[in-house]
Rosetta silent file (secondary structure, phi, psi, omega in degrees, C-alpha in Angstrom):
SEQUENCE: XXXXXXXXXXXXXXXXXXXXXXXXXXXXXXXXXXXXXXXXXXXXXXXXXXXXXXXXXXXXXXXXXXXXXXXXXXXXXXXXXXXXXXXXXXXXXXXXXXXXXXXXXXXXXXXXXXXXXXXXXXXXXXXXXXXXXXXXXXXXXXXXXXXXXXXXXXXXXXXXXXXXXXXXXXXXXXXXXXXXXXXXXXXXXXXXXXXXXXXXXX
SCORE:     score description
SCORE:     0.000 S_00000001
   1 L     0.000  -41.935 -177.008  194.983  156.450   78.178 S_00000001
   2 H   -77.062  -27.935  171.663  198.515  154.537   78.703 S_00000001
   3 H   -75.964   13.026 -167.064  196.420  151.581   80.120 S_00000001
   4 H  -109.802  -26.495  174.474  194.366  151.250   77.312 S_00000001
   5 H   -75.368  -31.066  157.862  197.538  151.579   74.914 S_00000001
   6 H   -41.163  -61.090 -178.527  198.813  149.105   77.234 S_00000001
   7 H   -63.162 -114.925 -106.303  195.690  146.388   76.315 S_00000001
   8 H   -61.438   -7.285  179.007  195.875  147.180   72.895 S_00000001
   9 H   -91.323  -41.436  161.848  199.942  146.598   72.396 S_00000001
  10 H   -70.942  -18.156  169.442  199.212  143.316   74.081 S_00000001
  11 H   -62.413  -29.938  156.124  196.304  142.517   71.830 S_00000001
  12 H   -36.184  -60.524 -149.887  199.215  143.553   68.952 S_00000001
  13 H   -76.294  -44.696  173.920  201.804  141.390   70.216 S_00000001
  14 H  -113.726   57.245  134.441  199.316  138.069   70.206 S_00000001
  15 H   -97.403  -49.879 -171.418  197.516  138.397   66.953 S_00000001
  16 H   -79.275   -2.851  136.540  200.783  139.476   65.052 S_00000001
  17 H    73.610 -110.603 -167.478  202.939  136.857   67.506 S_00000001
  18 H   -82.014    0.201  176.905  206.699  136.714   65.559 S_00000001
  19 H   -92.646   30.226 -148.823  205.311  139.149   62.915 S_00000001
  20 L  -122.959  121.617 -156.040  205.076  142.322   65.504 S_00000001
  21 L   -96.407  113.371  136.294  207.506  144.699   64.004 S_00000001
  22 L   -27.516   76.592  150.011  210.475  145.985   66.236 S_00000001
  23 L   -27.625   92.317 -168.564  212.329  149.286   65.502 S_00000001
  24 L  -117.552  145.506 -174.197  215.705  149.443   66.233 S_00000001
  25 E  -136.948  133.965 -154.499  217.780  152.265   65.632 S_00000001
  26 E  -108.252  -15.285  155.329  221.304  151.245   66.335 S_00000001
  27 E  -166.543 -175.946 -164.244  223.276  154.621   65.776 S_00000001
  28 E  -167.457  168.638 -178.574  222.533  157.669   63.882 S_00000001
  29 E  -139.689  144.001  158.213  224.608  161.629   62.954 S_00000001
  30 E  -164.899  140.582  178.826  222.930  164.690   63.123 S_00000001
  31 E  -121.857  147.895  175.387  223.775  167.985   62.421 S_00000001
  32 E   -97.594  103.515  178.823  222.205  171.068   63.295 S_00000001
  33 E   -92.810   67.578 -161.257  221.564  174.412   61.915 S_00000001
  34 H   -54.384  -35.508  175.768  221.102  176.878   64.545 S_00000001
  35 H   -48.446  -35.734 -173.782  220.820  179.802   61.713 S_00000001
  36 H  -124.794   36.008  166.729  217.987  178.103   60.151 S_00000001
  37 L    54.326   27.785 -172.459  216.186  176.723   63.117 S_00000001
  38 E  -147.717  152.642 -168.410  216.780  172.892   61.414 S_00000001
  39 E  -131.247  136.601  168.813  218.147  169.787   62.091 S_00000001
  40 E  -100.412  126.790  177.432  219.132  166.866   59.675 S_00000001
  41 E  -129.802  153.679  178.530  219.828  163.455   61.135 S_00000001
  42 E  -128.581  130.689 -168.686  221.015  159.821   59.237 S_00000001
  43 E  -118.928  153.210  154.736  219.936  156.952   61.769 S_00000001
  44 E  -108.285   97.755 -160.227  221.328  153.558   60.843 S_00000001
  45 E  -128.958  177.968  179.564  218.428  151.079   62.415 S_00000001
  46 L   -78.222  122.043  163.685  217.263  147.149   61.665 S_00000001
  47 L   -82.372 -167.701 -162.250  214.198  146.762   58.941 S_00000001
  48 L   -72.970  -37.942  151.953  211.449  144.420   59.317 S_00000001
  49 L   -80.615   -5.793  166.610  214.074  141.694   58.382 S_00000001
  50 L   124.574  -22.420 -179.052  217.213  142.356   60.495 S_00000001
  51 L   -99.400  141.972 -157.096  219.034  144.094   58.126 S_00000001
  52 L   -68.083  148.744  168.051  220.533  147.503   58.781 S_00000001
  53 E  -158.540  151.043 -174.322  219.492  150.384   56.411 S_00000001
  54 E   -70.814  136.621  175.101  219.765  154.032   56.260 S_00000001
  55 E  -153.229  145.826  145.258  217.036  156.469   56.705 S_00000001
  56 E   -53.892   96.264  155.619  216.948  160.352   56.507 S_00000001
  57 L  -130.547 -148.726  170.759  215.192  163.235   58.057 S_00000001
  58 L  -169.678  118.984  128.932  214.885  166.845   58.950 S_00000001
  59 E  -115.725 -158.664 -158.569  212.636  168.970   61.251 S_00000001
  60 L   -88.819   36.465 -178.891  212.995  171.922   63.539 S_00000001
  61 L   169.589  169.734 -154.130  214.659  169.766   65.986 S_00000001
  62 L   -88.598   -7.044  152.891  216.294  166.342   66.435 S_00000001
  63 L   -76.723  -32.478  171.544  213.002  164.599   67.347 S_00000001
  64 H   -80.661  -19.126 -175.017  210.915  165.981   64.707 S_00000001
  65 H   -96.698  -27.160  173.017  213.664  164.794   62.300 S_00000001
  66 H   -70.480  -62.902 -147.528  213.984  161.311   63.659 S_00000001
  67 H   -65.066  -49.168  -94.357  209.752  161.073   63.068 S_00000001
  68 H  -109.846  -58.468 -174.644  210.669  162.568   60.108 S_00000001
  69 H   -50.137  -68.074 -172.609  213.358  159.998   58.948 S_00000001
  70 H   -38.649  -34.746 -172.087  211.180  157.205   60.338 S_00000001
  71 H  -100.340   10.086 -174.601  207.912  157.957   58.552 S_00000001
  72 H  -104.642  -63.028  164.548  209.589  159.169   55.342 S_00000001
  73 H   -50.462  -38.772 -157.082  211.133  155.357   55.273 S_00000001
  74 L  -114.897   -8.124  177.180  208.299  153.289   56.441 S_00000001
  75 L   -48.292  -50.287  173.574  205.134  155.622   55.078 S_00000001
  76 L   -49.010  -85.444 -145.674  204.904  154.209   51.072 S_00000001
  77 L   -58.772  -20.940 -144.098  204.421  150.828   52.928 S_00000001
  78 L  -141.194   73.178 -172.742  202.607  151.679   56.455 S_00000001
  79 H   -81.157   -5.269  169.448  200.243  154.980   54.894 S_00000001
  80 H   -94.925   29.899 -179.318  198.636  155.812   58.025 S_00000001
  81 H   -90.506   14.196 -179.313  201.420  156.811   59.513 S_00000001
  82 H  -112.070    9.546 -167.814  200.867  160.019   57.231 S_00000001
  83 L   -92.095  -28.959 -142.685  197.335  160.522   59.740 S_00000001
  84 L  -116.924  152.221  176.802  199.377  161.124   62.849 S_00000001
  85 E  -145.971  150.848  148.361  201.411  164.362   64.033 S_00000001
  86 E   -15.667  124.806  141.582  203.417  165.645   67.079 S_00000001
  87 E  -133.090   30.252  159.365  200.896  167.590   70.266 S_00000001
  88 E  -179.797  156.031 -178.591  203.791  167.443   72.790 S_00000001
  89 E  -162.750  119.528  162.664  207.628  166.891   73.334 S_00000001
  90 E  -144.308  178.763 -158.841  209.508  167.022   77.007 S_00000001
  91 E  -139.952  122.816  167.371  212.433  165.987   78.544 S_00000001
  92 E  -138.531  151.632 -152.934  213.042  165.523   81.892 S_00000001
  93 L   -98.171 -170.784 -142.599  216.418  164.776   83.811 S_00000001
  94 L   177.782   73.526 -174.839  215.545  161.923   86.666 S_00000001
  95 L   -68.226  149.314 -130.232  218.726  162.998   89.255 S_00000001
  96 L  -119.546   83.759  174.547  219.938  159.834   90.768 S_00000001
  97 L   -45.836   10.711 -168.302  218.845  159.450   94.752 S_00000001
  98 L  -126.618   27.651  170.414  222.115  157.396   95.446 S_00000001
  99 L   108.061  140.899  172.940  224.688  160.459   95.786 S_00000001
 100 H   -35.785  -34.612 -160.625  226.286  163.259   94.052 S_00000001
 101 H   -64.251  -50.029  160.390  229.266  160.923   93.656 S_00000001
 102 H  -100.172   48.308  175.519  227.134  158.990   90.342 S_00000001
 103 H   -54.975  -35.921 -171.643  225.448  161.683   89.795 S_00000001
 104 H   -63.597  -20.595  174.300  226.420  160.905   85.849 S_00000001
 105 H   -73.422   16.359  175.819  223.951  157.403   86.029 S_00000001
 106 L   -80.142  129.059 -157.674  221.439  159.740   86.359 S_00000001
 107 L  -110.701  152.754  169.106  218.700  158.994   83.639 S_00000001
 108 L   -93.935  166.282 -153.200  216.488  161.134   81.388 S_00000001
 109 E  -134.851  120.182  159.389  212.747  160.382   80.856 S_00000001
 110 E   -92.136  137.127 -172.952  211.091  161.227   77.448 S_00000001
 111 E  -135.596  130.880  177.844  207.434  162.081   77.160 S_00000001
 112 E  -125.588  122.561 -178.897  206.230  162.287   73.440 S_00000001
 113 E  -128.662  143.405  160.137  202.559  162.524   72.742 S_00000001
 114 E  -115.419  131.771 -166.777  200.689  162.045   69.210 S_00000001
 115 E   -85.972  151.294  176.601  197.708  162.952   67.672 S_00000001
 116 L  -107.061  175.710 -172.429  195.629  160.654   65.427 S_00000001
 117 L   -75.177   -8.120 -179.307  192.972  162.189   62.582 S_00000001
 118 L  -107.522   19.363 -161.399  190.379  162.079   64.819 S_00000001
 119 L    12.240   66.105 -173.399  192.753  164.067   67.773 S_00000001
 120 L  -117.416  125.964  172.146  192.609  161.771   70.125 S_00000001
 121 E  -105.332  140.452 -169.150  196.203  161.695   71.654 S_00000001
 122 E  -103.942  178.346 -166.910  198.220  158.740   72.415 S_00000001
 123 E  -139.186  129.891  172.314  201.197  159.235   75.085 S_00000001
 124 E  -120.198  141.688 -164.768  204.847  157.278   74.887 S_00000001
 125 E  -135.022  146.426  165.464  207.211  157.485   77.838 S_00000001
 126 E  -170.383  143.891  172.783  210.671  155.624   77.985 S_00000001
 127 E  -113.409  162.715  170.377  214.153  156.896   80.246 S_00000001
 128 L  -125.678  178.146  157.768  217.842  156.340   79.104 S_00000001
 129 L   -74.970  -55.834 -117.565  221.027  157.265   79.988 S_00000001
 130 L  -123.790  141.622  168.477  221.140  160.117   77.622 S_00000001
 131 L   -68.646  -30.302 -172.919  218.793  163.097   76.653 S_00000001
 132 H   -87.088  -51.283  156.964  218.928  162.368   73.240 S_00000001
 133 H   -35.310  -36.018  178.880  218.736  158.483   73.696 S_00000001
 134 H   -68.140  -69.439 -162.730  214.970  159.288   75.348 S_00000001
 135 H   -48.353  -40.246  169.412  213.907  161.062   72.981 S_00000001
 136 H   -49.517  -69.971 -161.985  215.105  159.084   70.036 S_00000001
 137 H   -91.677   -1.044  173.532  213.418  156.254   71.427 S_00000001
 138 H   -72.655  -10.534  146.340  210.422  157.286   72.509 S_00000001
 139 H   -52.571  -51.515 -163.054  210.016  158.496   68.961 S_00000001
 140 H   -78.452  -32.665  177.365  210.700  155.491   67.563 S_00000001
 141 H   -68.155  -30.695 -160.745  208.235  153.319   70.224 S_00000001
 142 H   -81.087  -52.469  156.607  205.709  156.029   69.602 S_00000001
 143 H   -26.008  -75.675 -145.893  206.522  155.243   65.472 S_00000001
 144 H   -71.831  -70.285 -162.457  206.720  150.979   65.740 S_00000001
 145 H   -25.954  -73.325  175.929  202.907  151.528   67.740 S_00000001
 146 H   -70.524  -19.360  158.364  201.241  152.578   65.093 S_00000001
 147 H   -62.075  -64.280 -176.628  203.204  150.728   62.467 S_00000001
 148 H   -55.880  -24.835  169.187  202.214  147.616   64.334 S_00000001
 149 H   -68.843  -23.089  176.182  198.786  148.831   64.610 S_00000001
 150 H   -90.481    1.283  127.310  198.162  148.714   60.989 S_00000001
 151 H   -48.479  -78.156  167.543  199.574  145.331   60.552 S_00000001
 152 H   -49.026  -33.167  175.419  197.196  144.066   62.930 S_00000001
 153 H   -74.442  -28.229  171.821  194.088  145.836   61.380 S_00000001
 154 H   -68.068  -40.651 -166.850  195.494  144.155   57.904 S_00000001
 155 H   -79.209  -29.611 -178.432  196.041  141.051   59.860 S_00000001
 156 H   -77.660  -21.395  162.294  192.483  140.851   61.394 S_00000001
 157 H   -55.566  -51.973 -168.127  190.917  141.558   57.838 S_00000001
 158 H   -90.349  -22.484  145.692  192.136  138.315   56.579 S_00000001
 159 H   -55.452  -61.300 -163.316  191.096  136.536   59.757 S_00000001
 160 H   -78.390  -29.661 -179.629  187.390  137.859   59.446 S_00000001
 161 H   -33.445  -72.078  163.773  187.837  137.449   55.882 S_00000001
 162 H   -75.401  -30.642  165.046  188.219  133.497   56.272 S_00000001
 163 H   -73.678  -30.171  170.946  185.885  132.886   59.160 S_00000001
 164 H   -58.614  -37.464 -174.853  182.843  134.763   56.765 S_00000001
 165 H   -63.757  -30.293  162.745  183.919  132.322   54.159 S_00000001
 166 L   -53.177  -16.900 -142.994  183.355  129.580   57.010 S_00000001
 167 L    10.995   42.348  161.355  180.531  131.080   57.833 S_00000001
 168 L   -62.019   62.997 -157.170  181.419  131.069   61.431 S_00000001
 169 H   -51.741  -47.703 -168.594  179.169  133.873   62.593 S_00000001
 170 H   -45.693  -57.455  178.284  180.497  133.469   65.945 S_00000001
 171 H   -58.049  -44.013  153.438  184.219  134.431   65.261 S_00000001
 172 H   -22.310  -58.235 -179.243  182.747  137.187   62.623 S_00000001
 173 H   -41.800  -74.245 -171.112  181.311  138.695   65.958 S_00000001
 174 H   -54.937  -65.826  174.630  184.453  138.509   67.409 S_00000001
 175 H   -59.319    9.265 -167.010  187.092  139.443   65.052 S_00000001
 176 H  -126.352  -41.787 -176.862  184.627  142.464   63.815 S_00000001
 177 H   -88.185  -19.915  179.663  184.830  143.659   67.656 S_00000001
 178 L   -81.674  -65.193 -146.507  188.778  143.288   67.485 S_00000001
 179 H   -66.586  -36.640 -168.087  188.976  145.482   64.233 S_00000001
 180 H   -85.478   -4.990  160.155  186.816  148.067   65.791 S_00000001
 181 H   -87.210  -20.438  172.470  188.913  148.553   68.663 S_00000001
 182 H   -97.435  -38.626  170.202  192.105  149.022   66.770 S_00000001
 183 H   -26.990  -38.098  178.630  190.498  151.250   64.218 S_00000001
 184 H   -61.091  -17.476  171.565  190.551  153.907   67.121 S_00000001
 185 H   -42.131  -44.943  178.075  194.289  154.021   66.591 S_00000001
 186 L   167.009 -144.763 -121.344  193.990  156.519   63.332 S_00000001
 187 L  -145.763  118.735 -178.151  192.670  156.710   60.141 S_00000001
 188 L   -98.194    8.364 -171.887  192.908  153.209   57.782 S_00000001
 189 H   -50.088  -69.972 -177.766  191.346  155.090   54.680 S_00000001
 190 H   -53.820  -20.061  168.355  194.043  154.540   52.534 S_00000001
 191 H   -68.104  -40.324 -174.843  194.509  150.742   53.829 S_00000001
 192 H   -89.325  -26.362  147.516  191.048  149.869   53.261 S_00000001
 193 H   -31.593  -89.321  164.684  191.738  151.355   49.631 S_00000001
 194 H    -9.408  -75.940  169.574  194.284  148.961   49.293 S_00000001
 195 H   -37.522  -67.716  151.288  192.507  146.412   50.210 S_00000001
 196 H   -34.055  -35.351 -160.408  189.742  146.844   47.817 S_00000001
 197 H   -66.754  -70.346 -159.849  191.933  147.377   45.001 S_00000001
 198 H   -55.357  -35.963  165.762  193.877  143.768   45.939 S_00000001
 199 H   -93.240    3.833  160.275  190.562  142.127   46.020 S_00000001
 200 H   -75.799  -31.612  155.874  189.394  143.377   42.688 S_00000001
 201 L  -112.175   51.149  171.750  192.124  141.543   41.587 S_00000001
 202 L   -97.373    0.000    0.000  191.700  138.071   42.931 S_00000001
């Protein structure tokens, strides 16, 4: 499964080339509410143009509230990110083989996995220094994936779009074999909505 999300993030990176959206989340507060089992966090990250902006979440824990923030910010724009949910969250510390003495460079490893509407689970892994640092970002890589996948499925519509008008059968072929490979990501209903709508009124 991670080598196939492997292919398909490089087939992301060169159809959407400098448009391939980055997540950055460059510092963030969060408070916790052991009484009520809930956690609120305010992340300060980079948008799609460089500039920092605030985003907001809450769940029962400081990962589900980072997804929380993230897909609460980027959903109106990016709707199938409203397809996909949490099926696993771990942590693991990664002690440092090169003595007790830096034991503190010792890194943690995040493993986050998400289900799509059809519950086929994807898997994101990333270490840090920090427990919290993993976790964060392997939400947020786990997030940007699936942002970027629906960018690409937008962007290969308007490629096959213009080679049918060409009538370039061949590339039709192709680019129709692209889309159906990203499709497996999650559920494009509301995109291909969109779409329609935007081409009733051209």
């Amino acid at each position: 499964m991670v080598l196939e999300q492997d292919k398909m993030l490089s087939l992301m990176k060169e159809i959407l080339q400098e448009d391939y959206l980055e997540l950055v989340v460059e510092r963030y507060t969060l408070e916790e509410r052991l009484d009520e089992d809930k956690s609120r966090i305010v992340c300060q990250m980079k948008d799609a143009n460089g500039e920092s902006v605030e985003v907001n979440g809450e769940g029962v824990g400081t990962i589900d509230a980072v997804f929380d923030a993230l897909r609460g910010y980027l959903a109106e724009d990016y709707p199938s990110l409203e397809t996909i949910r949490f099926s696993q969250f771990s942590i693991q510390g990664l002690i440092s083989s090169e003595g007790a003495d830096i034991s503190t460079k010792a890194e943690a490893q995040a493993t986050v996995g998400i289900v799509n509407s059809e519950e086929r689970e994807f898997v994101f892994q990333t270490k840090q220094p920090s427990v919290s640092r993993a976790g964060i970002q392997a939400t947020v890589d786990a997030t940007e994936y699936f942002v970027n996948s629906e960018r690409t499925y937008l962007r290969l519509h308007e490629i096959l779009q213009h080679y049918r008008k060409e009538g370039r059968t061949d590339l039709v072929e192709k680019y129709t074999d692209l889309m159906s490979q990203v499709v497996q990501n999650t559920s494009y209903s509301k995109v291909v909505e969109r779409i329609q709508e935007s081409m009733k009124t051209e």
